[in-house]
N, C-alpha and C positions, 0 to 999 in steps of 0.2 A: 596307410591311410586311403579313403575310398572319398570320390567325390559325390555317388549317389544324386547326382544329377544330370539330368539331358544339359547338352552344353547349349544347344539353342535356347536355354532359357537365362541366361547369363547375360551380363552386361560388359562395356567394355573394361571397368577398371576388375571384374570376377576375369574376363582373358588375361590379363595382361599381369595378376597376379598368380595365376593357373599353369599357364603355355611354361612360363624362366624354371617352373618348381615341377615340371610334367612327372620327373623320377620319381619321386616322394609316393605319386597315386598308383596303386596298384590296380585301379579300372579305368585308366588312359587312355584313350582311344582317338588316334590320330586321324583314322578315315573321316571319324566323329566327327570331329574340331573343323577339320574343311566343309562337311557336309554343314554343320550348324553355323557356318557363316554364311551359305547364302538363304537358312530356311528362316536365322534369328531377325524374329520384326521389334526388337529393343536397340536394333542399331541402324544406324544413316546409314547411307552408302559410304561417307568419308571415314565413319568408323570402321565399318567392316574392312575398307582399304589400309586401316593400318593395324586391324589385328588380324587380317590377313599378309602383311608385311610380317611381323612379330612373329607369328606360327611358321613362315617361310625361312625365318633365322636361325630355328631349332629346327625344322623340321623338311630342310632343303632338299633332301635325297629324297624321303617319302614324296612330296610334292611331284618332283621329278617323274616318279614313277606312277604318281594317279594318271598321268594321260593312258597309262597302260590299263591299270586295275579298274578305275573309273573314269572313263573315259569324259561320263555326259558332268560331271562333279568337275574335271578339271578344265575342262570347257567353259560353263557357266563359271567360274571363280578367275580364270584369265580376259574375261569378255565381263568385267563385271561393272554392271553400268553403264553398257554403252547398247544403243541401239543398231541391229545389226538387218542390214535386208537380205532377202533368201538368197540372192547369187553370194554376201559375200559369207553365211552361213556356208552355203556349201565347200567353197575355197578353203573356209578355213577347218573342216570337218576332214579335207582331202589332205590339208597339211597334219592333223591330228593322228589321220594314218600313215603318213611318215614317219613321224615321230615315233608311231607305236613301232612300225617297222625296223626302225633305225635301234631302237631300244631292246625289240628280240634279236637282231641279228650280232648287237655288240654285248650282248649278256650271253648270245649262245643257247639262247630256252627256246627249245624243238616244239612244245605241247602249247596249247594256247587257253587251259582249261583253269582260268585264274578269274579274280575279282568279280566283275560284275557278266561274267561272260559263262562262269560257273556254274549259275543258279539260274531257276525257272523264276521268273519275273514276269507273265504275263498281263499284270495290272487288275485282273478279276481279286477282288477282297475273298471270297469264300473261296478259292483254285485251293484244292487241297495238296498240291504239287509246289505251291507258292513258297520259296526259299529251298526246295529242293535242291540237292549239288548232283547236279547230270552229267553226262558225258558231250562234246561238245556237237558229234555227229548224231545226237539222241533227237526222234523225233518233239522231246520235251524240250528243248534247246530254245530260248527266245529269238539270241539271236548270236553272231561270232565275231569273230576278226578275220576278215579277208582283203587278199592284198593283190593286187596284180600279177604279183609274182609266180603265185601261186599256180601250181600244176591243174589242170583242168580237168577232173574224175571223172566227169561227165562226157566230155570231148573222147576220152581214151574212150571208153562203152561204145559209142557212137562208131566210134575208126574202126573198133575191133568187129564189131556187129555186120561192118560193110566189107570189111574183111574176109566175113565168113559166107555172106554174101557171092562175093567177088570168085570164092574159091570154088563155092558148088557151082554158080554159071559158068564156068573154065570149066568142069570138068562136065558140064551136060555138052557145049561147044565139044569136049575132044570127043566124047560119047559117040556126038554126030556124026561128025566128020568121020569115022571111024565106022561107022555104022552097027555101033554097040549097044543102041537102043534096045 
């Protein structure tokens, strides 16, 4: 059986007979269902709070793992309804990267080239690149996941350059003194 419908166009008592029976659809789309709860304007905020409780009963691991896949999806759906001001936006953007962190490191996934982190998303309508799957060091890249932790590619270039730097002036200084010029 196929739903053959955008899920933001549904009401609350179409979720709530939908989400218990998910197996039955063969075009189920779980990203779907969180994304269509904050974009459906057929629901209050108190309704979307509890079909997004319902969807979190079934769909507890997936949820889990949007801070990873989508990040900015599972951000607005845990912040949903409340007014936030930019410092404590940022706070809680810094906790979202823990989270993400905490979630690569205890799953063990080296690559970081998943979800919304994959594809060219640059927001232009006509980008003929738009939903491209790039590489994540691709000039086409929007944008990544980085972490503190992280090794500094750039720093290395720099150290190595002064490096080499460092080694031709030592050997103009022994040159000198040597009177090898």
């Amino acid at each position: 059986m196929k739903i053959d419908r955008p899920f933001n166009t549904f009401t609350k008592a179409e979720y709530q007979s939908i989400i218990p029976e998910h197996k039955r659809y063969s075009d189920f789309n779980t990203l779907g269902l969180y994304r269509s709860i904050l974009e459906n304007e057929k629901l209050t905020t108190e309704e979307k709070f509890e079909v997004l409780d319902l969807a979190n009963e079934h769909f507890q691991k997936t949820f889990d793992f949007l801070v990873l896949k989508d990040p900015s999806t599972w951000f607005d759906l845990t912040h949903l309804g409340k007014e936030l001001s930019r410092g404590q936006q940022w706070d809680l953007w810094n906790e979202v990267k823990a989270r993400q962190e905490k979630i690569l490191k205890d799953k063990r996934i080296k690559h970081r080239s998943f979800g919304t982190y994959s594809k060219h998303d640059c927001g232009v309508p006509e980008c003929p690149y738009d939903g491209l799957m790039v590489h994540p060091k691709s000039p086409l890249a929007e944008s990544h996941i980085h972490f503190k932790s992280d090794k500094n590619l750039w720093a290395q270039k720099e150290k190595s350059k002064k490096r080499k730097t460092d080694r031709k002036n030592s050997k103009k200084l022994i040159d000198r003194d040597f009177g090898l010029e």
